[in-house]
N, C-alpha and C positions, 0 to 999 in steps of 0.2 A: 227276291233280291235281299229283303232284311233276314231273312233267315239264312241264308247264305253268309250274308255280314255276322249276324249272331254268333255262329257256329266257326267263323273261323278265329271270333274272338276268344271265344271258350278254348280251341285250342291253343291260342295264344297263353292263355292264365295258366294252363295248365303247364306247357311248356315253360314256364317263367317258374311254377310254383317246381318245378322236377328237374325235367330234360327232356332234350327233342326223342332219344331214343326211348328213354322209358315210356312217352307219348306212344310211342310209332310201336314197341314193344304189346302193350295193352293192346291198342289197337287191332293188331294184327293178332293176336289171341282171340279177342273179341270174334272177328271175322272169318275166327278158322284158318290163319294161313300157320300160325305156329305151333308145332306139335307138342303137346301135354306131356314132359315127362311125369309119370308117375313116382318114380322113386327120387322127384325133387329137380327144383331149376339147374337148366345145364350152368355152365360156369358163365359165358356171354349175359345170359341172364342174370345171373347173382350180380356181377359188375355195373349190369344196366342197373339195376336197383339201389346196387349203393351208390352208383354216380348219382342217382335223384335225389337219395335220402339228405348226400352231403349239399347238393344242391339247394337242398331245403334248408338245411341249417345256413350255408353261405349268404341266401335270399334273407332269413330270418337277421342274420349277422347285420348285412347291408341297413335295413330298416331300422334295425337299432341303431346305427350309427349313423345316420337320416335323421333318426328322431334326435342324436343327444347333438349333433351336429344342430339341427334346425332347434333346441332347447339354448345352448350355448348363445346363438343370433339372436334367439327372443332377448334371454338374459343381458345380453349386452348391449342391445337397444332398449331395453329397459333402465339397465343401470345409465347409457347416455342420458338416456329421456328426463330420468331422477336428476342427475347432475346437470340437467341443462335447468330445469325446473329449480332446484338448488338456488343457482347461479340467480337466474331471474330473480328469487325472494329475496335472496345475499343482498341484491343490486334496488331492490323494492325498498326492504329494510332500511338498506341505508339512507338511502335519499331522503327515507320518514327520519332516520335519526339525522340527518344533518337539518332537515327542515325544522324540525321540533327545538334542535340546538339553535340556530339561528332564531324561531321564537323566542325560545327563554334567554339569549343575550339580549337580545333587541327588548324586551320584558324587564330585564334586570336595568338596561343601559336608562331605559322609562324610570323605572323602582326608583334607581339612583339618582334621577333628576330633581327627584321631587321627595326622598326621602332615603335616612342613612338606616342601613341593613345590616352593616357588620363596619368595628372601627377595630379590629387587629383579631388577635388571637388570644384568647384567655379572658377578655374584655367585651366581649359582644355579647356573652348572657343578660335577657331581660331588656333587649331592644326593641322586645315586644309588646310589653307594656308598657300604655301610654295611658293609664289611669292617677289622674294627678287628686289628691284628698284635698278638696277646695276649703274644704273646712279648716284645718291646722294651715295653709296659705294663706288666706285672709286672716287667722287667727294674729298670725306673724308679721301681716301687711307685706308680702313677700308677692312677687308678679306670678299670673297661670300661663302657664303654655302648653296649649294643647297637646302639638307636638314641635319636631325640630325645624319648619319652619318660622312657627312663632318667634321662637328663639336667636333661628340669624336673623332675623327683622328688626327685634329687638337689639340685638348686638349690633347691627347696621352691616351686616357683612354678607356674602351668598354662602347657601346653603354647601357650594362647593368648599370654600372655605372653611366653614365650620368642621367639616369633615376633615382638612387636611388638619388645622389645629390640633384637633382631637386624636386622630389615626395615633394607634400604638402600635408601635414599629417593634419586631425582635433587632432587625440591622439596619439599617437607612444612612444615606449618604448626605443627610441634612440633618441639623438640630435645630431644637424652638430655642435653645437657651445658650447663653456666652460661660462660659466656665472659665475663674479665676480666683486665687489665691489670694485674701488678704491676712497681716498675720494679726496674733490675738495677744489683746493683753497681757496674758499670762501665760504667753509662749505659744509655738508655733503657729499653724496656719489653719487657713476656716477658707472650706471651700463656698464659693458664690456663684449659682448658678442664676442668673439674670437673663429672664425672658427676651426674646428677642421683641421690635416695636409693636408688629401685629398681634402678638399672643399677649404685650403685656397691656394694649389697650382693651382687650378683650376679658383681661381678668380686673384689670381697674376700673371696669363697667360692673362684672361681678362683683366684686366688693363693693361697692355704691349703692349696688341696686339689691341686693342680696344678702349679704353677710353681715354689711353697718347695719341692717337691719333687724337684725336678730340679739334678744338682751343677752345680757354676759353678764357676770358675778359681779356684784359690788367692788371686791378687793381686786380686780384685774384693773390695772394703770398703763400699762403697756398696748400700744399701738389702740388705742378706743380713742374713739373721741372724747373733745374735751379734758381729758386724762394726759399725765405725762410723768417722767423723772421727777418733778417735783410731788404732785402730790401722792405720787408712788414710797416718797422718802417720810412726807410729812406728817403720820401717822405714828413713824418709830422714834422724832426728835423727842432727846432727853429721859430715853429709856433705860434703866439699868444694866438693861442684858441688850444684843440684838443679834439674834440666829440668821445667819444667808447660807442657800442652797440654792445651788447650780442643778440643771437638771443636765444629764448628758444628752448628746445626739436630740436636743428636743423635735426640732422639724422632721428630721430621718424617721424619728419615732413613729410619725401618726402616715399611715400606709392609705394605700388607693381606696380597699375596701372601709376602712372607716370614714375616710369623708364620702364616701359614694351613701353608706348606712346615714351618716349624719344628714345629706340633701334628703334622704326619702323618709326620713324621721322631720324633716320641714314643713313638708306633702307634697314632694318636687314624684314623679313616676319615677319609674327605675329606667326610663330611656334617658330623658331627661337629667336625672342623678347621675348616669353612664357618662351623657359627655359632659357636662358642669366639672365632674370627678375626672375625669383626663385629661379638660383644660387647665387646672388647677394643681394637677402631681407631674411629675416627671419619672421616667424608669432609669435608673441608677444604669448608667452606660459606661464603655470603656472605647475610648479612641483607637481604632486602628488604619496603618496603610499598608493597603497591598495594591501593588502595579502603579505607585503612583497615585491612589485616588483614596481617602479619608472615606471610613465607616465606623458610624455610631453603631455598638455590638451591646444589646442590652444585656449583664449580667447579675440585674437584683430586681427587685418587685419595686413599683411604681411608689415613691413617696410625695411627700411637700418638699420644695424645693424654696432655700432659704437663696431668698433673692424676690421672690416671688411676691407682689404685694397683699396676693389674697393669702399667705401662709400664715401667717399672725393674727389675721382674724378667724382663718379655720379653728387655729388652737385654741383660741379664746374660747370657742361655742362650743369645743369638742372636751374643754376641760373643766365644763362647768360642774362636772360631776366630781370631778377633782379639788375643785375652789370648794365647793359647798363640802367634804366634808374636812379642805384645810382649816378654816372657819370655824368649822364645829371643833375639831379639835387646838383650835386658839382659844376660842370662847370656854372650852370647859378649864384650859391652862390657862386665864386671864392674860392671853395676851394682842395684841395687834399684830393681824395681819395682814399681806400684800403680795402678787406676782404682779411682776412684769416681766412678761415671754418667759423666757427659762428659768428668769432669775426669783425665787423666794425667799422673802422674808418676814420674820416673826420677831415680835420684841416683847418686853415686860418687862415692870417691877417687883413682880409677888418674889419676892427671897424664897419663897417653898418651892418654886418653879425648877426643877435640875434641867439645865440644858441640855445636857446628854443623853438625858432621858425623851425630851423633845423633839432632839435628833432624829433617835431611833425611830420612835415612833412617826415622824416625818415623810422616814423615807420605805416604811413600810405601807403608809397611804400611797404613795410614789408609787409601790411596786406594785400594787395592787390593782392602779390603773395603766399599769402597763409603761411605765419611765422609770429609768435608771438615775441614780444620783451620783453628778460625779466628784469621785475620792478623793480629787486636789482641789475641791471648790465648798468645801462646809469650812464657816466662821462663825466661830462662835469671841461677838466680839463682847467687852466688858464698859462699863461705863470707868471711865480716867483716865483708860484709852484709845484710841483713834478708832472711830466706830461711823463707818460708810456706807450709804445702801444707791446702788445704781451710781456711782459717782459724784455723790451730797453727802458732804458730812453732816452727820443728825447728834450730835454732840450733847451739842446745846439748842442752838439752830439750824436753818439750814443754811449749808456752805461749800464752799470749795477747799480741795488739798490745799493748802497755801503751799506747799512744793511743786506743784502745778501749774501756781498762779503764778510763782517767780521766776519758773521755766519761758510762759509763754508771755510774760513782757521780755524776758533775755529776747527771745525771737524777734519781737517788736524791734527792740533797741537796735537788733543788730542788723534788722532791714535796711536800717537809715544807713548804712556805711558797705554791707555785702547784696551780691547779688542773690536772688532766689534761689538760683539753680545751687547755693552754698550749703542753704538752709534747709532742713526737717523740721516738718510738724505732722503730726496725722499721716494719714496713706492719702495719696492720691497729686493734686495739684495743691500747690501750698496757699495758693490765693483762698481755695475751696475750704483749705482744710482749718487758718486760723478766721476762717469767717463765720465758719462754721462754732468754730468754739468760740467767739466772742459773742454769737447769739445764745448760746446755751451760759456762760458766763452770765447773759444778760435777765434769762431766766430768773436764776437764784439772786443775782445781785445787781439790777437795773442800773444801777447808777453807777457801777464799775463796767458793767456790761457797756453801756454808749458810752464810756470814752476809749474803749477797746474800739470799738468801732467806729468813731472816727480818729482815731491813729490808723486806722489800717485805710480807709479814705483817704488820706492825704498819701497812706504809700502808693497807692492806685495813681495817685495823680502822678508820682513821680516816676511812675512807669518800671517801680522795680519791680511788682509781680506782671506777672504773667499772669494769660487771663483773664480780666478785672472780671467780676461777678458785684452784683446788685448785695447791699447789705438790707438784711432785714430789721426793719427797726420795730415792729410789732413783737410781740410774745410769740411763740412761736406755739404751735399747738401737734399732736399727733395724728391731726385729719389728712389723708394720702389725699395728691392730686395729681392726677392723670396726666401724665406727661404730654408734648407737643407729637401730631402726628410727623415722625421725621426718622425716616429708615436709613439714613446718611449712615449708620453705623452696624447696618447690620450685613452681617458675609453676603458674599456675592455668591454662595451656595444654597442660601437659602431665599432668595430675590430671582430664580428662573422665573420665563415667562413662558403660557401661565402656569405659576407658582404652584395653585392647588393642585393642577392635575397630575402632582405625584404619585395620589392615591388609584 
């Protein structure tokens, strides 16, 4: 029975691999039933042989196209397979990169709680070092802060704060400081930018605890303690000659990077340095609106901002290189010298002295450390004639313009009969402003000084100014005092709650 099976498969293969007649053809040769021609297959026969032949090649055709047919399906279930495989890691991936991104915020949003990483653009190099020179700090009797925690503890504020103060902004919709035009003795205007309450109690901590503490030149009279107009003057009374020089733009002058150098030249670190030097400057901004909403548009690099109570004493510290070698070149021209802030001056008696020559050389020291001298403020005054330094005549003594002094009793006199809102004196409230001058009045000349001041007492009583303000009857000195914590005056732009979480 299997052989049977066998045998009818074989003719099966055959018939598959030919044809049934070419099978059945051989066949019947085989067995004798088809006659042999000798001179070659009759035509029946030729036909049967090539109906197999093509049948072979058709059979052949078939499997190749079986085989490129069943190659195509591998292919494309392979290429599926790859794309679905794709897909999956695509879908793997991501998940790892959102997971890993939500670490590192969640990581940073930590970082940030407990410490500042970057305060703008341009300004965040060397937020990494937090190595403070303990040596030149204690040298200086100056505070150590490890890092910027120390620092908002000391300042009394959170650390989120610290960071908003400090943030340097290219455009922002808030400012730390009021910008306003007062104008100037000798013509036009002087911009004042004046910190807003929080940033300026923060800097009147820094100069308290930092900058008063640090020596400055003998001849600096301006803004030092115990130092003032007076004995800024009293050096040059009764000198033959008395040279004054104005310096230009002095506060503009001294930029981010030098007070940033000057804190780490203290032994403050350079993180440390970073934000001290950004509470301390400002970036020279221009007001704009669009859509109705005000933007600070930074368009100059970060300076000292004259308003600022820590600006005068940066300069002092920053210009001691300046002082020392004014000095020297006073001392080798025999004469007396003095700054106060921008204002310089030099006097003498030596007749060999040319002042022009003085000048010159003056303001080539000037340039050398980096100030300009400005062109409409050099006097060179002479002894016989009216000769002033900081608003004291040094003549003989020291004194007032007496055309100043007959100006501001006019004002007095004419209280008693006009109302305030009549009258000019000074910029600002006029209660403020002759109160102001009859304490500096009372400086150089005490006993003309208090009875300036009480005339303007009895005007208070009679309710003509506006106002009333407290008359000082002590001397007055140049030591800054920190103003009352009271934000009554500052925009309602920069008072969002909460405030810091602008950054």
């Amino acid at each position: 029975m299997a052989d049977n099976r066998s045998i009818r498969q074989e003719l099966y293969d055959r018939i598959r691999e030919s044809s049934k007649d070419s099978v059945v053809l051989e066949e019947m040769k085989r067995m004798g039933f088809w006659a042999t021609n000798e001179n070659g297959p009759t035509i029946p026969e030729l036909l049967i042989k090539k109906e197999a032949e093509l049948n072979k090649e058709l059979n052949k055709l078939y499997d190749e196209k079986r085989k490129y047919q069943n190659k195509e399906a591998v292919l494309r279930e392979m290429r599926l397979k790859r794309m679905a495989d794709t897909r999956l890691k695509r879908e793997e991936n991501k998940k790892k990169k959102e997971l890993k991104r939500l670490e590192k915020a969640e990581a940073w949003k930590k970082q940030k709680e407990t410490e500042i990483i970057y305060l703008g653009e341009g300004v965040s190099v060397g937020l990494n070092d937090t190595e403070n020179n303990v040596a030149l700090l204690q040298k200086h009797g100056l505070p150590v802060f490890n890092n910027e925690n120390d620092l908002a503890q000391a300042l009394g504020i959170p650390l989120k704060e610290l960071r908003f103060l400090s943030f340097s902004r290219k455009v922002s919709t808030i400012s730390h400081y009021r910008k306003f035009y007062i104008p100037k003795k000798s013509g036009g205007k002087r911009l004042i930018s004046a910190p807003m309450p929080r940033l300026k109690n923060v800097q009147y901590w820094i100069l308290e605890n930092i900058f008063n503490k640090v020596a400055i030149h003998s001849a600096v009279h301006g803004f030092a303690l115990q130092r003032s107009i007076i004995s800024n003057a009293q050096p040059h009374i009764g000198k033959a000659v008395v040279v004054n020089i104005d310096v230009k733009d002095f506060f503009p002058s001294i930029h981010y990077k030098r007070v940033k150098g000057l804190l780490q030249q203290l032994g403050f670190s350079e993180k440390i340095a970073v934000i001290l030097a950004l509470l301390c400057t400002e970036a020279v901004t221009e007001e704009v609106t669009i859509d109705g909403q005000n933007y600070f548009v930074q368009k100059g690099q970060r300076v000292l901002p004259q308003g600022a109570p820590t600006s005068p004493a940066i300069t002092n510290i920053l210009c001691y290189k300046l002082d020392k070698r004014l000095q020297g070149l006073a001392t080798k021209n025999q004469c007396s010298f003095t700054r106060y802030a921008d204002d310089i001056t030099f006097s003498f008696n030596n007749p060999t002295t040319n002042a022009q020559q003085l000048v010159w050389r003056i303001k080539k020291v000037l340039a050398d450390e980096g100030f300009t001298v400005h062109p409409d403020k050099i006097r060179i005054m002479r002894k016989g004639a009216h000769q002033e330094v900081t608003g004291i005549v040094v003549n003989e003594k020291a004194g007032i313009p007496r055309k100043k002094l007959r100006q501001f009793r006019a004002v007095l006199h004419q209280l008693k009969t006009k109302e305030a809102g009549e009258l000019k004196w000074g910029n600002g409230n006029l209660a403020s402003a002759i109160t102001g001058y009859a304490n500096f009045v009372k400086m150089v000349k005490p006993a003309q000084g208090a009875a300036f001041q009480q005339q303007i007492v009895a005007l208070l009583q009679t309710n003509r100014l506006q106002y009333p303000v407290s008359i000082t009857t002590s001397t007055p000195t140049n030591k800054q005092t920190p103003p009352t914590q009271n934000n009554s005056n500052e925009p309602k732009k920069d008072d969002d709650k909460p405030w810091w979480n602008v950054v």
